[in-house]
ZAVOKOL-604741 format. One record per residue (C-alpha): residue number from 1; residue in one letter; x, y, z. Coordinates in steps of 0.001 Angstrom, whole numbers, always signed. Example, Ala and Ser with C-alpha at 12.3 -4.5 7.8 and 13.67 -1.06 7.14 Angstrom:
NODE,1,A,+12300,-4500,+7800
NODE,2,S,+13670,-1060,+7140
//
This chain:
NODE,1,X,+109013,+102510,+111728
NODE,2,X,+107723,+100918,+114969
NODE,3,X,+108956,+98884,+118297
NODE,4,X,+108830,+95386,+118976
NODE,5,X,+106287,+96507,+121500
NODE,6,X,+104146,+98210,+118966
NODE,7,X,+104474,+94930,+116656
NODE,8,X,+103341,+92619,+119596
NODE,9,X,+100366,+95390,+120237
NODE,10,X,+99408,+95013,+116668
NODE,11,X,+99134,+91162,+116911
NODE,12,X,+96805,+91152,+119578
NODE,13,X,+94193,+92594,+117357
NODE,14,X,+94495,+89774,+114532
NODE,15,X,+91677,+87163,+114303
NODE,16,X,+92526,+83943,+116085
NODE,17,X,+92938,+81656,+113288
NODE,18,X,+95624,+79108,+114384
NODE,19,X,+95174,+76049,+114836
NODE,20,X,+97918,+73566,+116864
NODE,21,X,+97695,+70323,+118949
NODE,22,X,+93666,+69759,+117996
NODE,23,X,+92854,+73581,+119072
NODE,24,X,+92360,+76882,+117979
NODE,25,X,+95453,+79117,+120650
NODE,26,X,+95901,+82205,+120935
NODE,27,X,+98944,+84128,+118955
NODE,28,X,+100550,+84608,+122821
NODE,29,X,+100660,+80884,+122610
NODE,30,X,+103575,+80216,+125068
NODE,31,X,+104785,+77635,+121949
NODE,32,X,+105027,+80364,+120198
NODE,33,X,+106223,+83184,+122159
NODE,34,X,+109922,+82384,+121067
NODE,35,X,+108997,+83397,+117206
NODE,36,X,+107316,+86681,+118575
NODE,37,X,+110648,+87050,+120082
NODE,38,X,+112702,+87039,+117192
NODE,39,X,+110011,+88520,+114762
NODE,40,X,+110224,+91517,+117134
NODE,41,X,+114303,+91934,+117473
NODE,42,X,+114023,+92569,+113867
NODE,43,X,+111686,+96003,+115171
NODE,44,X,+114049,+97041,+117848
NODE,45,X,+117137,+96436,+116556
NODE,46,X,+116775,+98643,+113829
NODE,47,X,+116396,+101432,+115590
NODE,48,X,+119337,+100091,+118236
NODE,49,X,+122454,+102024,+117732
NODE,50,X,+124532,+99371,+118454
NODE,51,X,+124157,+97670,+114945
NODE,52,X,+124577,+101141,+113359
NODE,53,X,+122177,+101827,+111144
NODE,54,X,+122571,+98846,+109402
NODE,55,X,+118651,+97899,+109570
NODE,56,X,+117173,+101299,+107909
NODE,57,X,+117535,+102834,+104422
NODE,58,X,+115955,+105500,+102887
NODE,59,X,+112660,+104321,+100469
NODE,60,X,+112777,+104846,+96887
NODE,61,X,+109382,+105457,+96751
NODE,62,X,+109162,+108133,+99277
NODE,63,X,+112801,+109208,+100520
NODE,64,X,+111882,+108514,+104078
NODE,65,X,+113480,+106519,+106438
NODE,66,X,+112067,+102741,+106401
NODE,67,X,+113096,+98892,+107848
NODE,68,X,+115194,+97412,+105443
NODE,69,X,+113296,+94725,+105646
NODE,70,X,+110619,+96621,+103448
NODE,71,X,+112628,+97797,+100995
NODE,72,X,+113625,+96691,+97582
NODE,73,X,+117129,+96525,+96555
NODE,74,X,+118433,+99455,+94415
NODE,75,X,+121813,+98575,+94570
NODE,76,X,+124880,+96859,+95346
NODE,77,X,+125478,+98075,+97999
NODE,78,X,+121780,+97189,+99549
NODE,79,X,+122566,+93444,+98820
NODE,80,X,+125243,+93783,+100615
NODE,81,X,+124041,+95766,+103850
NODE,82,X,+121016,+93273,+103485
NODE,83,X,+123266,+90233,+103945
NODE,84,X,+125362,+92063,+106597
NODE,85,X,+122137,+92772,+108392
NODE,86,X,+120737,+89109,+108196
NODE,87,X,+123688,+88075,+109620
NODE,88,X,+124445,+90224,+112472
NODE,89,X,+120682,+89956,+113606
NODE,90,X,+120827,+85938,+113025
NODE,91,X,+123872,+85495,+115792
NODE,92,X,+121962,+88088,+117866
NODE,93,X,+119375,+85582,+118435
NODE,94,X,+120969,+82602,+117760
NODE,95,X,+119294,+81294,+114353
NODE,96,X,+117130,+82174,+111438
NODE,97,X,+115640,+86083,+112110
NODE,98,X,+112250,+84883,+110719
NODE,99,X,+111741,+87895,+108650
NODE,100,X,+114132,+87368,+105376
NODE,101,X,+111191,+86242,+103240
NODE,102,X,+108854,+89346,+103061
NODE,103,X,+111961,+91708,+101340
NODE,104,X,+112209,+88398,+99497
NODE,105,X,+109005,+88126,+98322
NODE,106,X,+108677,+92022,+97910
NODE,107,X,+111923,+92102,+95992
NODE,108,X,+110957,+89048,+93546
NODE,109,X,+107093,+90707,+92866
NODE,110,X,+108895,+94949,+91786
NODE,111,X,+110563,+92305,+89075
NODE,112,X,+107416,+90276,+88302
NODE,113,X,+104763,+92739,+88218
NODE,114,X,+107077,+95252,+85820
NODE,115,X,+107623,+92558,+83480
NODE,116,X,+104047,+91341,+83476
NODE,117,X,+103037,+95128,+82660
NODE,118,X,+105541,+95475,+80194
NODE,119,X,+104127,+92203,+78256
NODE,120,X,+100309,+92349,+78770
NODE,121,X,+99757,+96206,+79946
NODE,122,X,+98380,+95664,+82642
NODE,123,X,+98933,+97341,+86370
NODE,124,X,+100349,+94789,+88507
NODE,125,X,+103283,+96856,+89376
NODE,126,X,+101579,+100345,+90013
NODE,127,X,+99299,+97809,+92340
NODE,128,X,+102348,+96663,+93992
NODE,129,X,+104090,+100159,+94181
NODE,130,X,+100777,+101308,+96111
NODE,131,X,+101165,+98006,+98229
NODE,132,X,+104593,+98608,+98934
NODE,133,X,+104376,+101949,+100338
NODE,134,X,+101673,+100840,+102318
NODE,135,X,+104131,+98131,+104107
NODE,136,X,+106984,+100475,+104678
NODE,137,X,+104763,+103201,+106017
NODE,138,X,+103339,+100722,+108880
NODE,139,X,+106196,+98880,+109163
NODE,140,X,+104369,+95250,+108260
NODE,141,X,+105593,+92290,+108981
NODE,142,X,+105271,+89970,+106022
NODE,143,X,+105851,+86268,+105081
NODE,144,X,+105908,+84551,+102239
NODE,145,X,+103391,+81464,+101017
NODE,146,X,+105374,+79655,+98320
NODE,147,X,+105414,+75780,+98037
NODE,148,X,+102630,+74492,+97301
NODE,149,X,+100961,+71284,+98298
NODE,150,X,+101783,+69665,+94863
NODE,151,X,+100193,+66275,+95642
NODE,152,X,+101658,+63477,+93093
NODE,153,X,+105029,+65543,+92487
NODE,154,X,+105840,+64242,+88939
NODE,155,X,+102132,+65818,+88198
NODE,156,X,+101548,+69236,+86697
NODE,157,X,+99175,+71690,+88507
NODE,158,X,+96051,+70982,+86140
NODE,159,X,+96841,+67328,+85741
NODE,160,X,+96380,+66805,+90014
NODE,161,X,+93154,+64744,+90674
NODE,162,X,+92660,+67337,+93112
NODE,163,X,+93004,+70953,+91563
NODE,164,X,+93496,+72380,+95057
NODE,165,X,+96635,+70644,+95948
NODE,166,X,+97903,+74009,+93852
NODE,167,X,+96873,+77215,+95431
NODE,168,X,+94308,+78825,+92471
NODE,169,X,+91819,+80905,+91176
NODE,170,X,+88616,+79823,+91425
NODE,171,X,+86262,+82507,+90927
NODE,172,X,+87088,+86082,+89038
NODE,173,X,+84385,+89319,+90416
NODE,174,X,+84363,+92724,+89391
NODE,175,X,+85926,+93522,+93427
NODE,176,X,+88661,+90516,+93309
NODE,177,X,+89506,+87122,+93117
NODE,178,X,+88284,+84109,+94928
NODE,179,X,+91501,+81689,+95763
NODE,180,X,+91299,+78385,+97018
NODE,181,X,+94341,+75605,+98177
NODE,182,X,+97031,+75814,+100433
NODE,183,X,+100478,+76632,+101184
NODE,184,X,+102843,+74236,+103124
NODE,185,X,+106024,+75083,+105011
NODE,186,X,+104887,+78876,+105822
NODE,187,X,+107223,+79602,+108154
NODE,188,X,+106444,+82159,+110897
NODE,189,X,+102877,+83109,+109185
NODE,190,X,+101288,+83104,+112821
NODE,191,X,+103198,+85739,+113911
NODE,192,X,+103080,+87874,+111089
NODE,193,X,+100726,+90762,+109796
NODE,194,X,+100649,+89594,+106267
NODE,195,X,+100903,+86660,+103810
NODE,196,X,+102538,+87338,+100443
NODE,197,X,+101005,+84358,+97950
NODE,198,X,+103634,+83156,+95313
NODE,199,X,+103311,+80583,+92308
NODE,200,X,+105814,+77467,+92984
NODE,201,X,+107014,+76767,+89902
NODE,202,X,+106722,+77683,+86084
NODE,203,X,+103482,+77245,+84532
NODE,204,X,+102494,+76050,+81524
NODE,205,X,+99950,+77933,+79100
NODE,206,X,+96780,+76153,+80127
NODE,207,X,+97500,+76466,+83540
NODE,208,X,+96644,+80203,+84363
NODE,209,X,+94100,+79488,+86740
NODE,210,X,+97310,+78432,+89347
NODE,211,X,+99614,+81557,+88372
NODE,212,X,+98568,+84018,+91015
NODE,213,X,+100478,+86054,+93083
NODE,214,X,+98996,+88354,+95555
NODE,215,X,+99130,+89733,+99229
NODE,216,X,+96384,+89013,+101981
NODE,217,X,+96237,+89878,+106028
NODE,218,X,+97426,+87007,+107718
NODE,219,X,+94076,+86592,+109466
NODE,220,X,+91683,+87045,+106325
NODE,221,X,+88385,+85279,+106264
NODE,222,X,+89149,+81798,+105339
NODE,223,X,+92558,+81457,+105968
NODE,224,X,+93567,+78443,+108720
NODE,225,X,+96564,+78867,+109981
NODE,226,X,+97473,+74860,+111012
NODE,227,X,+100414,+75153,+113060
NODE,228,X,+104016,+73227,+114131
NODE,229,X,+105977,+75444,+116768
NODE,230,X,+109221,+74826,+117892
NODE,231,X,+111290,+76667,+120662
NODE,232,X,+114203,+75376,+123248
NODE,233,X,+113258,+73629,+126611
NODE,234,X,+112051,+75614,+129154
NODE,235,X,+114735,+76708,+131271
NODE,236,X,+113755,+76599,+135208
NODE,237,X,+116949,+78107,+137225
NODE,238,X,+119537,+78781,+134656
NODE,239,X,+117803,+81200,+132208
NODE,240,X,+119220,+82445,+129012
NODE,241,X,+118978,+84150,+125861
NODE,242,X,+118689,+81049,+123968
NODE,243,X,+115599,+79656,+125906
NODE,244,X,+113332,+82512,+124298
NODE,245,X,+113937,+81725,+120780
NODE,246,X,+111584,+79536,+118916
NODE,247,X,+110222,+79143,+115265
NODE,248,X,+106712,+78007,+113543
NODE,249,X,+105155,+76462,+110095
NODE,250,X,+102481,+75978,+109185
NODE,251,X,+99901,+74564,+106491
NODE,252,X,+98299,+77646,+105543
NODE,253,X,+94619,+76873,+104026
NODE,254,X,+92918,+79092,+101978
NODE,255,X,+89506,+78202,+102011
NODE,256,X,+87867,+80221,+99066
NODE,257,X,+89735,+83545,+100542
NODE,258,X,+88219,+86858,+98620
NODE,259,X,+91614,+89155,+97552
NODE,260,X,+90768,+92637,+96143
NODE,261,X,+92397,+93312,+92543
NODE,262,X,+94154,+95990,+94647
NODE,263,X,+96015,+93281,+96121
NODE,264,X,+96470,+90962,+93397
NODE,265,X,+99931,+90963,+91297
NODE,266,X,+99914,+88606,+89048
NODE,267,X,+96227,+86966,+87674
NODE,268,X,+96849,+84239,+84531
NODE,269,X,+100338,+85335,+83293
NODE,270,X,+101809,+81997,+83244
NODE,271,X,+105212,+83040,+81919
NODE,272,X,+105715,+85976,+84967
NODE,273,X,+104683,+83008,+87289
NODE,274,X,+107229,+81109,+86971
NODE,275,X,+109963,+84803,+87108
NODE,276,X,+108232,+85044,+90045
NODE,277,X,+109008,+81651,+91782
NODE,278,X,+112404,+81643,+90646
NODE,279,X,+113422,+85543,+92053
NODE,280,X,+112010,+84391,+95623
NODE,281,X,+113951,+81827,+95210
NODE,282,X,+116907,+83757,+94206
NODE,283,X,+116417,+86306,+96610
NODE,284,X,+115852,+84425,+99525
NODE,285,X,+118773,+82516,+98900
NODE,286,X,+121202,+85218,+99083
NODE,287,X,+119552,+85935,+102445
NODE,288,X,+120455,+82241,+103516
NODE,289,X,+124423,+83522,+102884
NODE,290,X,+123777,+85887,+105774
NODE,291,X,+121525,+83687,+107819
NODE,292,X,+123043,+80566,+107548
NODE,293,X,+126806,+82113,+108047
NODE,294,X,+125682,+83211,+111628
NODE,295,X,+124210,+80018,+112226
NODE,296,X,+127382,+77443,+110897
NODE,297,X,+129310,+80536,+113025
NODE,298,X,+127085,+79405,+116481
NODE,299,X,+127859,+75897,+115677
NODE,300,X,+131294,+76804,+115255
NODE,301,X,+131388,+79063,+118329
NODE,302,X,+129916,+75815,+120649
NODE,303,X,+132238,+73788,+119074
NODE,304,X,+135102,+75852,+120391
NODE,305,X,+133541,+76319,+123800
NODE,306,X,+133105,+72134,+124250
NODE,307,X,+136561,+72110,+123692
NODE,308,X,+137414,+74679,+125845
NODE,309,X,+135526,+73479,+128632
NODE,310,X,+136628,+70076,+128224
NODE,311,X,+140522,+71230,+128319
NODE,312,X,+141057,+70130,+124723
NODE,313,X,+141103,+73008,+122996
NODE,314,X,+144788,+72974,+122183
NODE,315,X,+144799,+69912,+120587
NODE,316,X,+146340,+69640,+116940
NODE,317,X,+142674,+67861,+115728
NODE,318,X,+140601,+69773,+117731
NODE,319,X,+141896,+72767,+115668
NODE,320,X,+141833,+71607,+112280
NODE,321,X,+138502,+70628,+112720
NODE,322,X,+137464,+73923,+113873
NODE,323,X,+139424,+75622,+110747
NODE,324,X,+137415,+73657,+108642
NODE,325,X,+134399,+75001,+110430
NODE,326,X,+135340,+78514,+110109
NODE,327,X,+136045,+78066,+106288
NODE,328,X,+132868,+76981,+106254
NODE,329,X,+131184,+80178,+107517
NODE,330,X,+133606,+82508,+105657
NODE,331,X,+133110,+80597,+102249
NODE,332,X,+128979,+80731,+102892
NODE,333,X,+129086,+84946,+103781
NODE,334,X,+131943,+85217,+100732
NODE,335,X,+129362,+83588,+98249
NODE,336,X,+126814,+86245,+98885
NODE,337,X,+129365,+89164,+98948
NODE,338,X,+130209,+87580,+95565
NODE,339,X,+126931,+87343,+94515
NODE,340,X,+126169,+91128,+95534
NODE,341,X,+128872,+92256,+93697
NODE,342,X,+127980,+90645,+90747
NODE,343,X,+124565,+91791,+91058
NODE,344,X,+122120,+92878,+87987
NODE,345,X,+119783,+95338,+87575
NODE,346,X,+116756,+94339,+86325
NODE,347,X,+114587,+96408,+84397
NODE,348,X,+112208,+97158,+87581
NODE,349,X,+115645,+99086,+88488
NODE,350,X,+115924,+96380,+91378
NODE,351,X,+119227,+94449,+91308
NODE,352,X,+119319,+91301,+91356
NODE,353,X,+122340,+88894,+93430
NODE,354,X,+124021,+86503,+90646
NODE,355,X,+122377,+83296,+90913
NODE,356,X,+125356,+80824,+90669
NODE,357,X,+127561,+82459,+93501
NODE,358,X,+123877,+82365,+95531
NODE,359,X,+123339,+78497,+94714
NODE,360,X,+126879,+77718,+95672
NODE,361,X,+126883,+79438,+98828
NODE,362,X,+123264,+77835,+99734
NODE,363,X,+124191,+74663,+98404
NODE,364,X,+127852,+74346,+100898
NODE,365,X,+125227,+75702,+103976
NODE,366,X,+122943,+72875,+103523
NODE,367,X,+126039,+69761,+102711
NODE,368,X,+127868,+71497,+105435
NODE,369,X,+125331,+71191,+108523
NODE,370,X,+125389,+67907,+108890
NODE,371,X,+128934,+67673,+109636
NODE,372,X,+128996,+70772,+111679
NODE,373,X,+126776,+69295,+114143
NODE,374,X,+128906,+66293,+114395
NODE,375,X,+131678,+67743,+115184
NODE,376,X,+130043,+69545,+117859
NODE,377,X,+128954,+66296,+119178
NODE,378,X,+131842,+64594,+118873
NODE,379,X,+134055,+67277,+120572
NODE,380,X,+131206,+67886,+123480
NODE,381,X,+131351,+64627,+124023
NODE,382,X,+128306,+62081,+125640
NODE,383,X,+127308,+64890,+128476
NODE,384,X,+125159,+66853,+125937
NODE,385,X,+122972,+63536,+125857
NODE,386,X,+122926,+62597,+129239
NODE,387,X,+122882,+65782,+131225
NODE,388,X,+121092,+65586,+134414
NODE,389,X,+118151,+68333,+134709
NODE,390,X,+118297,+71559,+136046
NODE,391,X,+116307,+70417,+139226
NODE,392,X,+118721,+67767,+139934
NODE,393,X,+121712,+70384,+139697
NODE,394,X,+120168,+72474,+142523
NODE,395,X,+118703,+69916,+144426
NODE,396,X,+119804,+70353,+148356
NODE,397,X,+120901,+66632,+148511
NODE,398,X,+122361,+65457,+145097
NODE,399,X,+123566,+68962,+143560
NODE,400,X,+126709,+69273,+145424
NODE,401,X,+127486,+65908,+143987
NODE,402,X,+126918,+67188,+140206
NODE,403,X,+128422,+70547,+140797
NODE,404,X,+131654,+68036,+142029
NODE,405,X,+131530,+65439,+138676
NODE,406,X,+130533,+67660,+136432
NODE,407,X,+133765,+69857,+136530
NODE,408,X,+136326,+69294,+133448
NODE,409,X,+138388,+72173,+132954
NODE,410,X,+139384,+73623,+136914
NODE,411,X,+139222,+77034,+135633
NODE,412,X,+135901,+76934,+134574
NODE,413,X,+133221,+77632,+137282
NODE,414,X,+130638,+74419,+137599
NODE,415,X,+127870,+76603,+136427
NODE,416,X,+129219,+77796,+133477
NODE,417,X,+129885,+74018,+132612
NODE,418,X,+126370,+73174,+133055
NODE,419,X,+125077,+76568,+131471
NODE,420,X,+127264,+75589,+128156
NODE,421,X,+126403,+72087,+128170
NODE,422,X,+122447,+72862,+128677
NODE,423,X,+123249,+74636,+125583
NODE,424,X,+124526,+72090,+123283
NODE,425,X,+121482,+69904,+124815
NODE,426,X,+119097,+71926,+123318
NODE,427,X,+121078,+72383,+120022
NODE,428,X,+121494,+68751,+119549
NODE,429,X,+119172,+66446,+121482
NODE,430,X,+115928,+68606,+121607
NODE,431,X,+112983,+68359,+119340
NODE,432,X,+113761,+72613,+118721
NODE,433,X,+117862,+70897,+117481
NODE,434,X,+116257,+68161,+115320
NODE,435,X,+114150,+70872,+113539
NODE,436,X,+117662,+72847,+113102
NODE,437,X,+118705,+70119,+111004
NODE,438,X,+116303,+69907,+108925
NODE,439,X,+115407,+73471,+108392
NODE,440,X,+119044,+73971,+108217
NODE,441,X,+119072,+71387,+105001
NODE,442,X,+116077,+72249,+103300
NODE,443,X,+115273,+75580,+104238
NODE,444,X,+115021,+77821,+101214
NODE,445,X,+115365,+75116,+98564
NODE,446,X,+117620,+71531,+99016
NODE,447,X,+120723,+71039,+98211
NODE,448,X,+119504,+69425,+94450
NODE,449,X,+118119,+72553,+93587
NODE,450,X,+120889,+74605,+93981
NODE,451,X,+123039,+71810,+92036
NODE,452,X,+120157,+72335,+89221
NODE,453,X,+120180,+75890,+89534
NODE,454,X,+123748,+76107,+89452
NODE,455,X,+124169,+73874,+86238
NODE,456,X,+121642,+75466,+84552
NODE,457,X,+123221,+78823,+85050
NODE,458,X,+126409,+78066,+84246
NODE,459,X,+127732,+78686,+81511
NODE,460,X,+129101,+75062,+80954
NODE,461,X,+130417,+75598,+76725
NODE,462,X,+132404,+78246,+77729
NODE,463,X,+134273,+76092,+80558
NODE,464,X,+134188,+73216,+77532
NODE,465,X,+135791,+75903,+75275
NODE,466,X,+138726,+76288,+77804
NODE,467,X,+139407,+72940,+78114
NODE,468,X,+139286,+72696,+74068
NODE,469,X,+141688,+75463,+73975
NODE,470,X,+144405,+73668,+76326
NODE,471,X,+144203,+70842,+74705
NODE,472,X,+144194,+71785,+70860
NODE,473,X,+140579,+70969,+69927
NODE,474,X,+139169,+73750,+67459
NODE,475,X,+136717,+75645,+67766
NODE,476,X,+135606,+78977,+66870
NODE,477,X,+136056,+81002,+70557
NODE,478,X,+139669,+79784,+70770
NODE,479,X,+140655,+81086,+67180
NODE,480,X,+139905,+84103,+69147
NODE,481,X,+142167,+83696,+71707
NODE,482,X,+140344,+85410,+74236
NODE,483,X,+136966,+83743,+75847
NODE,484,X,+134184,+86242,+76988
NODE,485,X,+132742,+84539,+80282
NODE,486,X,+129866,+85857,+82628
NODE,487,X,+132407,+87542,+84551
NODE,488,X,+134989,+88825,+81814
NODE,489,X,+137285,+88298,+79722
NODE,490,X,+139472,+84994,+79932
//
């Protein structure tokens, strides 16, 4: 395993391929510092015995002691210390931890490639098995390239007027493959060391040319990294930890990009394509229940502080609104404990979170933000809109008059009123708050694909059988008088 210091060392020597704001930058961007923040908490705190121990396990591959961030699930109990992990590390920094979708990716491709060997006898898996060790031996920081461009959404992949709005194969050597298209939405890619390639969707016989999966260094030959960075305002006098956080995406091009076979894991299996899409999807997911708990549990802790600050916090509304809040965050981290515990193992020997209590805790996360935030707002009140800047606060003339007006509370110190209130600034009024929202709703799928997901999951006769049973209707489960469900007996 290696440092945050040793992970920022090893970006320095990547190609500078991203492009922002009409110009190639550097990777030490100051936009994007704040990712290469996080990205390298995710180094340090493994090895910090504070969080004890929670970020290593021991590889079943090799028996030594790797991130678990590299590391494919072989049990329960991983699921569960890989939630716990996301979590803790999320309210560490204050948001997402940036690094959920490489074990994602990793985790969906020891299912994928197994299968597709099993099937078609091919190598995928010993590929990825040699890949894998590989990552956990240099400690690599990987992201994953999943939606696809898609064009005209209600068309296929082959059926596009433009082939390449669907990453694909365009060229097969004896060496490797030749890929062409792009990836949208690929989250902290310019601050990783390398880009795991997934298929999108399910594909469809004739389109093999699109059901690739592979793995590629983040600044191959070809790839254009076009770049969106967010991060807080700059803070001036009253620094704090939440002013060196930031987040990127980008439109990841891959402009006829040569991949080894060493590197490739899935090549024209159409039917593993689509196993593959829907175990990221899965998988990342049930990181979301960790994630996104911390981050409804920040909104929650503002919340509390705005009322706090502004002497309401013993008010009979002020608390019922922030039990709803916490329900929130419980229900969110319970779903993925549920889902753990529930778990599968697949025939990889990786197991596998159930996908309905996933969905449902995903799903709530993404309804739910909305409403956090407005709470927040309503209980911070008009300040967090119309706060004064930092200069103004410290200004020899007019600061002694804000350090006077801005008191609520007495026993709160003026500073702490403006450090809080800075804070709920940037979560709610700041471009970096309005790209919480919508990462918040979307990230890791909408809220309509988890309904989908969820109703297609379910097992919706055997809740019809239940109801027949109450009510007298026959049929031939409640002759039996007991009903066997995904979870039991009933």
């Amino acid at each position: 395993m290696i440092s945050g210091e040793k992970y920022r060392e090893r970006l320095k020597k990547l190609r500078p391929n991203v492009y922002q704001q009409g110009r190639y930058i550097d990777r030490f961007d100051r936009t994007i510092l704040g990712g290469i923040n996080v990205m390298a908490t995710t180094y340090d705190f493994a090895t910090d015995p504070e969080f004890g121990g929670i970020g290593t396990v021991s590889s079943h591959l090799t028996g030594e002691k790797v991130n678990r961030f590299t590391h494919i699930h072989q049990s329960v109990e991983d699921l569960l210390n890989k939630q716990k992990m996301t979590r803790i590390y999320a309210q560490e920094v204050g948001g997402c931890i940036q690094r959920c979708m490489g074990i994602d990716g990793l985790n969906a491709l020891s299912i994928a490639t197994y299968d597709a060997d099993q099937k078609h006898g091919t190598e995928y898996n010993k590929r990825f098995l040699n890949y894998l060790k590989k990552v956990q031996a240099e400690d690599l920081c990987l992201v994953c390239a999943q939606t696809d461009a898609k064009g005209n959404r209600p068309w296929r992949p082959g059926k596009q007027q433009d082939p390449d709005l669907y990453l694909r194969v365009v060229e097969k050597r004896a060496d490797g493959i030749i890929v062409n298209g792009a990836k949208a939405h690929n989250s902290a890619s310019v601050y990783a060391d390398e880009i795991i390639a997934l298929p999108t969707r399910n594909m469809m016989s004739d389109e093999k040319d699109w059901a690739v999966a592979f793995a590629i260094p983040a600044d191959a030959e070809g790839i254009t990294l076009i770049n969106a960075a967010f991060h807080p305002p700059q803070r001036k006098k009253l620094d704090a930890p939440h002013a060196h956080i930031g987040f990127s995406h980008s439109l990841t091009i891959f402009d006829h990009v040569f991949v080894p076979w060493e590197r490739v894991f899935l090549c024209g299996e159409t039917e593993q394509a689509g196993k593959a899409a829907l175990y990221f999807a899965l998988f990342h997911r049930h990181s979301y229940t960790g994630c996104k708990a911390a981050l409804s549990e920040v909104v929650t802790g503002a919340t509390a502080l705005a009322a706090e600050y502004n002497g309401i916090d013993t008010a009979g509304h002020v608390r019922h609104k922030l039990a709803e809040m916490i329900q929130i965050v419980d229900l969110i981290y319970a779903a993925g404990i549920a889902a753990a515990i529930n778990a599968t193992r697949a025939d990889s020997g990786t197991y596998v979170p159930d996908s309905n209590y996933v969905n449902a805790g995903r799903m709530l996360a993404g309804e739910s933000i909305y409403s956090e935030y407005e709470s927040l707002a309503a209980i911070a009140g008009g300040l967090a809109a119309t706060l004064p800047s930092e200069e103004d606060f410290y200004d020899e003339k007019i600061g002694k008059y804000l350090e006077k007006y801005i008191m609520r509370n007495p026993k709160i110190a003026a500073e702490d009123q403006h450090r809080a209130f800075r804070l709920f600034q940037d979560m709610m009024t700041s471009t970096w708050g309005g790209h919480k929202l919508i990462d918040a709703l979307h990230g890791g799928g909408s809220p309509v694909i988890e309904k989908v997901a969820i109703y297609r999951d379910h097992d919706i006769e055997h809740s019809k059988n239940i109801a027949k049973k109450l009510a007298g209707i026959p049929c031939e489960a409640c002759t039996k008088g007991l009903f066997r469900g995904k979870y039991g007996w009933y």
